[in-house]
N, C-alpha and C positions, 0 to 999 in steps of 0.2 A: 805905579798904576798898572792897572792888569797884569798882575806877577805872574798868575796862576795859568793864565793863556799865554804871555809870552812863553813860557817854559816849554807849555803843551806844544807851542807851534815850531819853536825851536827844535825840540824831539824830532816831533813829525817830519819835517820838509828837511833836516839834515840826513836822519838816519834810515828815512823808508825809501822804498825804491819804488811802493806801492802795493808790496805784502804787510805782509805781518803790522663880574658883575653877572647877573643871571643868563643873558643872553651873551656876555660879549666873552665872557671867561670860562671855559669848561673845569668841571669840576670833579671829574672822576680820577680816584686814587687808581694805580697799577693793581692787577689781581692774579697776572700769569706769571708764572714760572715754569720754562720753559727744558725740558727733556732732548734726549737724541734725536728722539723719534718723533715729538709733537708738529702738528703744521701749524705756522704761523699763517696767522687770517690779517687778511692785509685787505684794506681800502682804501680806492684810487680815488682821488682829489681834481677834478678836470679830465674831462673824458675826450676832448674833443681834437686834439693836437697831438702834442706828444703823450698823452696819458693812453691812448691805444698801442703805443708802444712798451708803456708801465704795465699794463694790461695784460697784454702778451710774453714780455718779460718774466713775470710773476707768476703768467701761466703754466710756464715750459717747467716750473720747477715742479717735483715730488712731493717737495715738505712744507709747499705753500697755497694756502688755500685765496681766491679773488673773494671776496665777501661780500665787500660791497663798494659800488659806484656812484660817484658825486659829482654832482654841476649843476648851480644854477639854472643853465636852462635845459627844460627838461626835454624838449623836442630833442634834444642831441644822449641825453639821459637814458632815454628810453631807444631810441637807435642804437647805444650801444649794448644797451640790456639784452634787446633782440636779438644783436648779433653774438654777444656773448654765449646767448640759451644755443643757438643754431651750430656754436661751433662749439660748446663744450657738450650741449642736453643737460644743461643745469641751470636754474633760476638763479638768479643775484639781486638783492637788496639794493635798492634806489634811497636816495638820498639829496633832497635838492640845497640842504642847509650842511656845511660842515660840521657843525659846532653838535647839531643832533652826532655826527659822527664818533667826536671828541666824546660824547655822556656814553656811546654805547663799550661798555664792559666788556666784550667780547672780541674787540678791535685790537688785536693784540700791535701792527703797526699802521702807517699810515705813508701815501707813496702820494708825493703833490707834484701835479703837472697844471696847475692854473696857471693864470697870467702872474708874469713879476708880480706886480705890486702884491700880489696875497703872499708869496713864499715865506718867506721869513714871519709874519704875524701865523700862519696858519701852521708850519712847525714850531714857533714859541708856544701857540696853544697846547697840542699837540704832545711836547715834551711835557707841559704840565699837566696834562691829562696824565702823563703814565707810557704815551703811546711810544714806540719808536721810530724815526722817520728817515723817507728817502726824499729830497727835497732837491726836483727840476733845477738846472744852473737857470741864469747865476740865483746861487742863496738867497739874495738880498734886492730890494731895490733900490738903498742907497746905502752909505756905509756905516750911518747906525746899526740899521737894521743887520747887517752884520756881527756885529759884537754883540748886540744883545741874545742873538743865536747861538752863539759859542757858551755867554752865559747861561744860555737856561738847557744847554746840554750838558754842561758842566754839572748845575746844581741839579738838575733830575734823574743825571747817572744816564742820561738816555743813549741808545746807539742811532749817531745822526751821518746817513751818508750821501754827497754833494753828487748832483747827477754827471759827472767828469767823467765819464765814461771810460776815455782811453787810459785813464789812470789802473785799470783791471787790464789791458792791452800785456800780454806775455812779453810782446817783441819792444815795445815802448818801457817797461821796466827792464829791460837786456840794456833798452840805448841809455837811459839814465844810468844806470849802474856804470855804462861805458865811459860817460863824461864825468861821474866821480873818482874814474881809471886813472883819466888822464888821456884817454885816446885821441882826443885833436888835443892835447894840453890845454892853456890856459885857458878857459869857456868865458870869455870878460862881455858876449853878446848873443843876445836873441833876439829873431825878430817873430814877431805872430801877423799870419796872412789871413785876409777874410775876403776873397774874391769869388762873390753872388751875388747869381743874378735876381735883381730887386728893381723890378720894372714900376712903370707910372701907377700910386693908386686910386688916382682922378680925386676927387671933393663930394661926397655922396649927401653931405650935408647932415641936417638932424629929421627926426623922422616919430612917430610913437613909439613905445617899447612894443617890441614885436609877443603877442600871447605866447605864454610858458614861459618865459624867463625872467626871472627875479633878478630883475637889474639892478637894487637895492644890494643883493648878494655880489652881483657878479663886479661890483664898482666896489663896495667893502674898504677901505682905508684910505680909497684915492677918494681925491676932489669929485662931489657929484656933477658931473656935465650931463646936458642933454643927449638923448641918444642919438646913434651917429655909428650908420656901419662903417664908417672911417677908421673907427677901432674895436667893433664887435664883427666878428671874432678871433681876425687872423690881427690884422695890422696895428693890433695897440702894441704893437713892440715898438713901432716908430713915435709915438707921444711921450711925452715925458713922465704924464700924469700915471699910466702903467707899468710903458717899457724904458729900455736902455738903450733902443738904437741897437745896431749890429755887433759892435763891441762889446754887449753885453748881452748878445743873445749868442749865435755860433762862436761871438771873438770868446766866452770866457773858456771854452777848452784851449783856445790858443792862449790865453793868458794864464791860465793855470800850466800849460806845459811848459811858457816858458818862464816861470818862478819855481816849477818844479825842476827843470833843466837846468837853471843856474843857481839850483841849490838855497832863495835868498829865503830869508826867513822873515821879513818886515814889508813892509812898504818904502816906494822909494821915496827921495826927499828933494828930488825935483822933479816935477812934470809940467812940461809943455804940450798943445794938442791944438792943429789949426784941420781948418775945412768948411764944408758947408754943402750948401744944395745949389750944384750947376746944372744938372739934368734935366730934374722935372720939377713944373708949380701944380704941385700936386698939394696933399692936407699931409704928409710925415711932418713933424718937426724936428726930430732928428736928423743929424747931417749924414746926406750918402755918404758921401767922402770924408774920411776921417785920418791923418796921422796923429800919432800920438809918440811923445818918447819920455822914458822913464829911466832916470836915472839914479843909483845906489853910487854914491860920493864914497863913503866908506866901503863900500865892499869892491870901488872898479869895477862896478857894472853897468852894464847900458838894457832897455826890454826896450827896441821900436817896435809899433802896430799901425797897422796897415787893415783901412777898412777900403774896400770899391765896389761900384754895385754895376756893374756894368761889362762892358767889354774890355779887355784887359790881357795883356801878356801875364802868364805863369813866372811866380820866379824859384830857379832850381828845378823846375817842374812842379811848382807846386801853388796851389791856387787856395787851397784850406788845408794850414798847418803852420809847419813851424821852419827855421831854419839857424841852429847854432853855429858860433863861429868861435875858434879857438884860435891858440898860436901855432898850432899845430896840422890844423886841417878846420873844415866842417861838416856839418850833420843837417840833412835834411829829415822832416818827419811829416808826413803826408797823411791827413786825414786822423784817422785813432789807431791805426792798427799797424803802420810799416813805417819803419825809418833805413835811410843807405848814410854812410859817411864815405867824405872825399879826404885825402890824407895829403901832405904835402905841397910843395908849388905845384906837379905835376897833376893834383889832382885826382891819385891813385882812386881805383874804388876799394874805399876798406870793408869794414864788416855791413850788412846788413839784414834785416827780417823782417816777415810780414807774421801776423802773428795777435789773433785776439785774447777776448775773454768775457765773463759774465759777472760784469758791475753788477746786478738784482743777484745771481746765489753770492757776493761775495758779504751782501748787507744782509740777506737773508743768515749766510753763515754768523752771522756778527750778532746779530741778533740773537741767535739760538745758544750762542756761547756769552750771551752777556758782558760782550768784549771787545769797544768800540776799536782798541790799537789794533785790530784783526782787519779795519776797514781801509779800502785801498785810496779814499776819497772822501776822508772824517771832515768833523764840521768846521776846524781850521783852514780848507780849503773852501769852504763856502764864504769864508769875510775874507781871505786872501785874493784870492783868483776874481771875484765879484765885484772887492773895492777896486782893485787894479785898476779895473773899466772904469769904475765911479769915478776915482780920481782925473781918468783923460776926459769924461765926458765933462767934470766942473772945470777944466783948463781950458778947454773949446766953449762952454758957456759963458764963460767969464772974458775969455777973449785976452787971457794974459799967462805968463810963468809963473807956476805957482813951488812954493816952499811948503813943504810936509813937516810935521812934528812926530813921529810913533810914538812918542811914551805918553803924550793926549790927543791921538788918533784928532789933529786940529792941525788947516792950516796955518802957518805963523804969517802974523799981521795982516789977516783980508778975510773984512769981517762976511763981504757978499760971498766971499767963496766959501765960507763955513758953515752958511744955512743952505747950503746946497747939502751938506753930509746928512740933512737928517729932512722930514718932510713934518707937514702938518696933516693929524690923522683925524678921520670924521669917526664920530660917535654913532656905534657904539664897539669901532672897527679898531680899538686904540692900540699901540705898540704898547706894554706896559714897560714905564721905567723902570724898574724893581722886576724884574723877570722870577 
């Protein structure tokens, strides 16, 4: 089962280091072919969070053109239009429906910074349009939706790259290459930290949809609820019905480093994950506090994660990132851009670097060369690094130890834990089975 991805993701996570229906289905064939010198027109997807960061990314480049901007709601739509005109002196294309996006011909890619839950359905479209996409972590909002991402980049040849940022990090592909060396020897542990601060966000209740915003849009495959600045616009990360909780929003760079750090190529096949909410009775329903640990039986490996949202000691010095442990020493890796390793009992200081890079030119270069293995953080990283999370978050909802299966991406014997891996979608916002 899934031959054709295991193979790809095997490749991938072994050998790179980080280089080398009418309204609901868009319908437009590919038409660009793409030269040295052509700029790729690109349209951001979510304007309001990190899509001003897609924004400006995309800007800094020579060979890419911002085209056009999308968000349901337009009061945020048009803010950003304004400021786009004032800081380039060029008008940009408004768009409050994606899918008008997906029809236009001239969208050569597509860069999604909505909330979870649209990610993965809006680059499945997206690929079937033709388009090519960069697609905000994590990829997915649960771990269907992952694999059928992988699918429809697979079958539409498209170049799909996973917003992982540090994976373009110069000094973070140095530290990887170090622990495929051998430099702390045996790497049998990683842990992934997520210590932010995530204060009270009171009960704001429900309320009318506020004018401009097509809240029919901006809800699209999640359960329709009443509206509720509880989770428009920042805080739907903490519901389930959108987000993933912190392990799935900052935790998936810490969870893609360390699957990328200890080289695994699957999923593990035990995971445990307790915690809950001791802080505040606030409306998140995800748990502040979260441990999680994930265990690979056949490879002797261990991934703990570590969620806190509050005040908190560092560890290693480090508050968001990562920390491997070997037979030989360890390696801390701090934020996206700097790792140090400690060598020996004594703890030596061994090699270290600080040292970035530019995730948007590396998608943009991928693109232009119609060559996804060029991409530093391909769409095997978006079902890997995203289910990760998925898997702690259904061991903490279920409230028990759970047994994984990889060759039918299913837990074995627990039927409650298995309709967490996929959701029920509203019409006309559907996942397609058949990608």
């Amino acid at each position: 089962m899934y031959k054709s991805a295991e193979l790809s993701r095997r490749n991938f996570i072994r050998n790179t280091t980080g280089a080398a229906v009418a309204l609901s289905i868009p319908t437009v064939i590919p038409a660009s072919a793409f030269g040295a010198n052509d700029r790729v027109r690109v349209a951001v997807l979510g304007v309001n969070g990190r899509g001003q960061s897609h924004i400006s990314g995309f800007n800094a480049l020579s060979n890419v053109e911002v085209a056009t901007l999308c968000d349901p709601d337009n009061n945020i739509l048009q803010k950003r239009a304004q400021e786009f005109e004032q800081k380039t002196g060029k008008k940009v294309k408004t768009e409050n429906d994606l899918r008008k996006v997906f029809d236009d011909k001239t969208i050569d890619a597509v860069s999604i910074a909505t909330p979870n839950h649209w990610h993965a359905l809006a680059a499945i479209w997206a690929c079937q349009a033709g388009k090519d996409v960069y697609v905000e972590k994590p990829g997915s909002h649960n771990l269907h939706e992952g694999r059928k991402l992988v699918e429809a980049a697979q079958k539409y040849k498209r170049v799909v790259q996973h917003g992982v940022q540090l994976r373009s990090s110069e000094a973070l592909k140095e530290a990887v290459k170090h622990l495929r060396d051998g430099l702390i020897g045996n790497v049998y542990m990683a842990r992934g930290l997520v210590y932010k601060w995530r204060p009270d966000i009171g009960d704001k209740g429900t309320e009318p949809i506020p004018a401009g915003l097509n809240y029919d849009l901006w809800t699209g495959p999640a359960e329709m609820k009443p509206f509720s600045r509880n989770y428009v616009h920042y805080d739907w990360h903490w519901h389930w019905n959108y987000g993933n909780g912190d392990i799935g929003n900052q935790g998936i760079h810490e969870t893609d480093m360390c699957m990328w750090g200890l080289g695994v190529d699957t999923f593990p096949d035990k995971i445990t994950s307790s915690g809950g909410k001791f802080l505040w009775n606030d409306a998140k329903e995800t748990p502040e506090v979260l441990s999680s640990s994930y265990v690979y039986t056949k490879e002797k490996k261990i991934i703990e994660f570590e969620v806190r949202p509050w005040m908190t000691n560092d560890e290693g010095g480090v508050g968001i990132g990562n920390i491997f442990y070997g037979s030989e020493g360890y390696m801390v890796v701090k934020g996206y851009d700097y790792y140090e390793t400690f060598l020996g009992k004594d703890k030596k200081a061994g090699p270290s670097r600080k040292a970035g890079g530019d995730h948007y030119k590396n998608f943009i270069d991928a693109v232009i060369a119609k060559d996804p293995k060029m991409l530093n953080g391909p769409v095997e990283t978006a079902h890997l690094s995203s289910g990760l999370a998925h898997l702690g978050n259904i061991a903490y909802r279920v409230g028990r130890a759970l047994t994984f299966d990889n060759k039918t991406e299913k837990f074995v014997g627990d039927e409650e834990a298995n309709k967490l891996l996929a959701r029920k979608y509203r019409s006309p916002y559907a996942l397609p089975q058949v990608v």
